[in-house]
Structures are given as structure tokens and as C-alpha cells.
N, C-alpha and C positions, 0 to 999 in steps of 0.2 A: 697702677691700679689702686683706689682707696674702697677699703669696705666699709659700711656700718652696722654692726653687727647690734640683734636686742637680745637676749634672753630672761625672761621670765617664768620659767621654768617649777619653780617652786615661792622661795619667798623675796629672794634678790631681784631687787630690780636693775635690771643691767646695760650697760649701751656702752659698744666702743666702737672705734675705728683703728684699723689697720691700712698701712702702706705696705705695698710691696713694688720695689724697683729692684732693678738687675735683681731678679731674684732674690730679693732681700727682704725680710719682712722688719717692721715698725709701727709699734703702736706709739699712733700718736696722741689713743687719750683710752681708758678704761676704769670705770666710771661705776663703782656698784653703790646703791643705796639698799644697805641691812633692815629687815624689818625683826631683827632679834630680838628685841628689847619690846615690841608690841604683843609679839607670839609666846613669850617668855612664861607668862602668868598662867596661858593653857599648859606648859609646859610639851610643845609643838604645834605645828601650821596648823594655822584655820585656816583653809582656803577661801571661805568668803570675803573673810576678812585681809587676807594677802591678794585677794585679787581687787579691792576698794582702795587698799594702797600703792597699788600696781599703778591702777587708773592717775590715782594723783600725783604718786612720783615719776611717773613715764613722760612728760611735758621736762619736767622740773631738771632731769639726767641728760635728757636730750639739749637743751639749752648749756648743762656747762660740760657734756662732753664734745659738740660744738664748738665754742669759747675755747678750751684748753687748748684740741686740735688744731682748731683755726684755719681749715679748709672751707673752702666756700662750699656752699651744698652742690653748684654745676661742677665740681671736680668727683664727687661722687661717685662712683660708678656703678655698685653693688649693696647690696642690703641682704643682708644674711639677718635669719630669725630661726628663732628653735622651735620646733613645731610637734616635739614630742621626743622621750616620753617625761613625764611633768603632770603636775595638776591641772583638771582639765580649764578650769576658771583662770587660772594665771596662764596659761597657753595661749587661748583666746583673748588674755589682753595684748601681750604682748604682739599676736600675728595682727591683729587688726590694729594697732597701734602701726605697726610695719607698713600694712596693707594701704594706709591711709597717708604714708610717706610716702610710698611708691606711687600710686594715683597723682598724690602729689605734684613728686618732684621727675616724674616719668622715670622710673629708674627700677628696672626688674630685680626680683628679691630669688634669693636660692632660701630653700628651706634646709636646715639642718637638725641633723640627730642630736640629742643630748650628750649620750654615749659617745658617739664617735669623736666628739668635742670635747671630751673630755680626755680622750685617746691623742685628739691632734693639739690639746695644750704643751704635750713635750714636747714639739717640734716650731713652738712662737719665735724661740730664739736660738735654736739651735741646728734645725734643719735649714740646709741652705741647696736647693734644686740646682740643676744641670740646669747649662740653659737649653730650651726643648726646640726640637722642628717644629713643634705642633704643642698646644697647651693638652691635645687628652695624651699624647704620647709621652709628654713629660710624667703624666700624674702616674701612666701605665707602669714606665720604666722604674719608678719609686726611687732613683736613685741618688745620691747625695755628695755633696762635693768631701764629708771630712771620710768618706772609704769605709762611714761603718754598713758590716751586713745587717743587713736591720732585719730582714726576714728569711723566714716564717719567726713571727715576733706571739707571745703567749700578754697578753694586756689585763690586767686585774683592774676592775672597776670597782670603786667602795665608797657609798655615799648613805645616807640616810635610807634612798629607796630601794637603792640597786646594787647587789654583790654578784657579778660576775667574773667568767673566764670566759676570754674572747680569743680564738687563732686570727693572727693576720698574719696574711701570706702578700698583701700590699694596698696600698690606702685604696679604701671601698671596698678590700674584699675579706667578709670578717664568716669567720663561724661561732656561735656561742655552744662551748662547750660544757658550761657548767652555771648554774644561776642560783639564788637564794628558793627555798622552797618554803619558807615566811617571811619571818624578818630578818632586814635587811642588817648588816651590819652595825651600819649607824644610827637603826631604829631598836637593835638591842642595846647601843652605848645610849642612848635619850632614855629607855623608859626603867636600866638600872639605877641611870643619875635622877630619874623622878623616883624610885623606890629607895633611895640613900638622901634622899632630900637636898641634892646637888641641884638643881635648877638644871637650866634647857639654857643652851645645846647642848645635850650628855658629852658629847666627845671631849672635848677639852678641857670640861669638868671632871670626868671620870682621868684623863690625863693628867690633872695639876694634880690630882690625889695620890695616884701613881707613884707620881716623883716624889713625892713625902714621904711613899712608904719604906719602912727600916726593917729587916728580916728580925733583929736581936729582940728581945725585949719582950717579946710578946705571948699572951697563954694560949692561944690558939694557932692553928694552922690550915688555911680552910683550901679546899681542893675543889675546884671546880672542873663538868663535863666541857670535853672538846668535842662538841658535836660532830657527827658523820668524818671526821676527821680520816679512819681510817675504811670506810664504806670506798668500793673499787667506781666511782663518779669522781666526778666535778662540781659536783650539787653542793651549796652549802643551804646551814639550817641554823640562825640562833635563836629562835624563839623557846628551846628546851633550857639554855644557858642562862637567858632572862627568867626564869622559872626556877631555876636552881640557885639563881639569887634571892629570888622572891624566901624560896623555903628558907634558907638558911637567915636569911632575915626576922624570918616572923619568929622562929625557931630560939632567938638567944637573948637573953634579958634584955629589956627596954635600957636597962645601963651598960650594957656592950655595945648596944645597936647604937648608940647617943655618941659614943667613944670615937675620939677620933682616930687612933690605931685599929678599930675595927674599922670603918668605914675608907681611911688605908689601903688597908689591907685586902679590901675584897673587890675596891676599885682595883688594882693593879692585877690582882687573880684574874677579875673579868676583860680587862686589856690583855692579860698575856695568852687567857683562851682563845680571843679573835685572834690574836697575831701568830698562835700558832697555828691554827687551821687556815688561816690564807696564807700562810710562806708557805705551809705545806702542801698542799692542794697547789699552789701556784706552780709551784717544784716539779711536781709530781706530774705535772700536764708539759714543763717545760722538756722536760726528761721525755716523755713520750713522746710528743710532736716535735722533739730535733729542736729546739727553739733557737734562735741565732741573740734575741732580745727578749728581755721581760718588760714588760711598760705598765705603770702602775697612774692613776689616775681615780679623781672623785676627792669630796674631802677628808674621808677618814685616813687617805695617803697623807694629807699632812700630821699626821701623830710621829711624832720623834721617834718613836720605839720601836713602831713599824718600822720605819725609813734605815734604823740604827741595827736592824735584827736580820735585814732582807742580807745585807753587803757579807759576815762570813758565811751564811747560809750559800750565797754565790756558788764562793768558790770551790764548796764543795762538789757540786753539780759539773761545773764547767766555768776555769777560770778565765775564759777569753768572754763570755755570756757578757751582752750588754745590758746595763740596767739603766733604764732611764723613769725617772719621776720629776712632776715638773713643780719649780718652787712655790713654794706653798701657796702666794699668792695668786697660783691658777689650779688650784688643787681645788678649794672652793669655786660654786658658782660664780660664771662672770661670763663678759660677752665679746674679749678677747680671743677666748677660744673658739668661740662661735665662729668667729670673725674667721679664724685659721681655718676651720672647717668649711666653713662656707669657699673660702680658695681653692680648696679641695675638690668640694663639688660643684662651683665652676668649672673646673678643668674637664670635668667631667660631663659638663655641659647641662646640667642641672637647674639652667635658669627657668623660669616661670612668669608667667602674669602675675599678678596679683591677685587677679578673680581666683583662679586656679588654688591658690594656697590654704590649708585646711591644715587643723590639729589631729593629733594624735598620739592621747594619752598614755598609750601601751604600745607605743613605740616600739619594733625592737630594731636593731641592729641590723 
């Protein structure tokens, strides 16, 4: 089976395709066009504008993630498209860009979640299926040739829009236990890095500052809230944290503020407050629902500190707990994962018309 997976989801323009034989998966091309450097200067997504260069990189992706792959288009099989949750403008290019392949090339599309695709990037190259009697029996049994218990697995989603805790108890069957009740993680790391005059994307900016910083040296020692950290939920909240950067900013001479030890220093403070309220809460959910696996997903998973901070945490919890995060270059938006996801709900038998297929912004899980 070959898929072609699109996601345009927010500002990445995406197209890949996956193989799968004897139960094996292969990307044979995965293909993102960044529009970071356009959106840069608002200092985050303008959707109108992400959705005008959707329109004209979506031709452009398709042609060389074709070219690369080099599958003729009659071996096709599948077309997977993200259909939410995402901006509503960049959804809509992407499903009708699909819509318009499918008509096309007659080739039925599976709609996929954002979420869950970001959940089935750990498993592109690592999960290898039984071979099934049946493809929804396969999908049902969830079972896997390397003998890890994968479930009941606790999956932490973190990206720009979306901070969640998801139970799966096996592929398609999810509960959301805990959700952001503002902003999202990665839209507290954007609008610190636009109040520190770091530029967009906050996350990796607020990151490179991080690593600079030196505990010695310095006249200050600044203490940032862990929001809801200890509140008996799942819910996270950073919009108070972002606020608490705000004050201590406005708060200390325009020559501290300017200082790169200060600007340091309270990047790393505001990275260590995210990361301790998602290992903790994440923890704290896996300890109660028995977790077998933790699965981390979205792009604020690609932060070093994060990824570096989770592994002794482990083992204190339970050292057999499997942890899987997938490498960083599916941690970010792409259409790889799509591509896995959409395998998924094939098996599941989630195929569609084309007419049939619609957005939906507020997606959930």
C-alpha cells in the first residue's frame, strides 16, 4: 500500500508518502515547505496569509515529493489529509487541494486528526504490526512484533495550540483527560520570546537562551509561577506565567532588561516552569491510570530539556514505563505522520468520497 498524505494544518505546507509492505512502513519522500521566515515579522501565524501561501506552495510540494518518491501516481492507493484541528483557512486548502487529487486520480482519501498524528509519529519507524486476519483486527489487537505493552499508554500533546493529556487504551481509542484552559504551551514560549525581543518561533529561541544560561555570576534570582501544577486535574494554564514574565519585565531597569544575563536567565526560568508542570501532571496521570507507556508528541517535544528531564523522572514512577517520543523531525508539523495515521484509520475503515470530506477547526480527539 502507498499513501499520500497533506497537512496544512497551520503554517507548514506538507506532502508525503508512505509505503507499507509486509507490514513495514517507508517513507518514501516527506516534503515540508516552512513559511517561518514570512510570519516571522508578525511575530506568529496570519492565517490569511498562511493560507495564500498554502495555495501556491501546494502545487510546488506535490511535484518534488512525487520526483523524490518516484511512484507513479496508478500505484497510489490512499490519500490521507488533516481535516482538523488547525486554522480554519489553511485546512480548507489543504482538504480541497486533496479533494481535487482524489476526483482526479479516483483514489479515496481518509480524513485524519491532527492529534492523533501526532500520537502515531512514534510509531513511522518503530512500530512493526502482526500480520492481521483481517486489517480492522490487526488495528483492534494494537499488538506489535518488538513485545512492548504499549497500553493503557498516557500521550502528552505540546505544540503552539494544543497542551494535552490523552489515555489510550489502543489506536482510535483515546480519552482526553486534561487540556490547556488558555494558552497553549507553545503560544506561552512565542509571546515570552516576543516580550524578551527574541523573535518567533519563541520555542527554540527561548531554548538557545536557556543553554547560555550560568547560575554564577549574577545579582538577581528570578522565581517564576508553576501554574495549576498542584490543582487535583489534568488541566494546564500558561497564560498566568506569560503575565508573570510580562511584570517582571516591565518591573526592572530598561539596563537589566537589555542585559543578556537577564534575558538568560528568565528564558531558562520560563522553560523550566513548562517542563515542570508537564512531567508533572504527565506523571501524575500516568500513576493513576496504570500507564504501561508515556508518548509525547507535538513540537514543543522537540526541546532538549524536556526530552533530557522526562528519562530520571521515569524511573522514579515505574522503571519498566515505556517512553517513547518521536525524533524531532516528526515532533514538528509534517505529513508523514499524517500519512501513519491515516494507515490507522484505514484499518479502520474510514475511507470517504471526496464529496463527503469537510474541516474541522476544533477537532477533537
Amino acid at each position: 500500500m502507498i499513501i499520500l498524505a497533506i497537512d496544512t494544518s497551520c503554517d507548514d505546507t506538507c506532502i508525503a508518502i508512505l509505503k507499507i509492505k509486509d507490514l513495514r512502513f517507508k517513507i518514501l519522500s516527506n516534503i515540508v515547505s516552512s513559511q517561518v521566515k514570512i510570519h516571522a515579522k508578525y511575530g506568529g501565524v496570519y492565517p490569511t496569509l498562511a493560507k495564500r501561501e498554502h495555495q501556491r506552495n501546494l502545487p510546488i510540494v506535490l511535484k518534488k515529493t512525487l520526483k523524490k518518491a518516484n511512484p507513479s501516481i496508478s500505484k497510489i492507493d490512499l490519500i490521507a489529509v488533516t481535516v482538523g484541528p488547525g486554522l480554519e483557512p489553511c485546512l480548507w486548502t489543504g482538504v480541497n487541494f486533496a479533494k481535487d487529487l482524489s476526483q482526479k486520480w479516483k483514489k479515496p482519501i481518509i480524513p485524519v486528526n491532527h492529534i492523533e498524528a501526532h500520537i502515531a509519529a512514534n510509531f513511522i519507524k518503530d512500530l512493526q504490526l502482526t500480520r492481521p486476519t483481517s486489517p480492522a483486527s490487526e488495528l483492534a489487537g494494537g499488538r506489535a512484533t518488538h513485545n512492548l505493552q504499549l497500553f493503557p499508554a498516557v500521550c502528552l500533546i505540546v505544540s503552539g495550540g494544543h497542551t494535552q493529556l490523552i489515555l489510550m487504551s489502543d489506536f482510535g481509542k483515546y480519552k482526553i483527560l486534561g487540556e490547556t484552559r488558555d494558552d497553549a504551551a507553545g503560544e506561552c514560549f512565542d509571546k515570552v520570546a516576543r516580550i524578551l525581543g527574541l523573535g518567533y518561533p519563541g520555542g527554540p529561541a527561548i531554548e538557545k537562551q536557556a543553554e547560555k544560561f550560568k547560575v554564577y555570576g549574577l545579582r538577581f534570582k528570578i522565581r517564576l509561577p508553576r501554574p495549576m501544577i498542584h490543582q487535583k486535574n489534568f488541566d494546564f494554564s500558561f497564560s498566568g506565567l506569560k503575565t508573570a514574565v510580562l511584570y517582571d519585565f516591565k518591573n526592572r531597569p530598561v539596563k537589566v532588561r537589555k542585559s543578556k544575563k537577564y534575558v538568560q536567565e528568565i528564558a531558562a526560568e520560563t522553560q523550566q516552569a513548562i517542563i515542570d508542570v508537564l512531567i508533572f501532571k504527565t506523571l501524575k496521570a500516568a500513576k493513576k491510570y496504570q500507564a504501561k507507556t508515556i508518548i509525547l508528541g507535538g513540537g514543543v517535544t522537540a526541546n532538549d530539556e524536556l526530552r533530557k528531564q522526562f528519562n530520571p523522572k521515569l524511573k522514579t514512577l515505574n522503571s519498566k514505563l515505556n517512553f517513547l517520543v518521536p525524533p524531532k523531525i516528526f515532533c514538528t508539523d509534517n505529513a508523514a505522520m499524517v500519512a501513519m495515521a491515516g494507515y490507522f484509520n484505514y484499518l479502520k475503515g474510514k475511507r470517504k468520497n471526496w464529496e463527503n470530506i469537510k474541516v474541522n477547526a476544533n477537532l477533537k480527539i
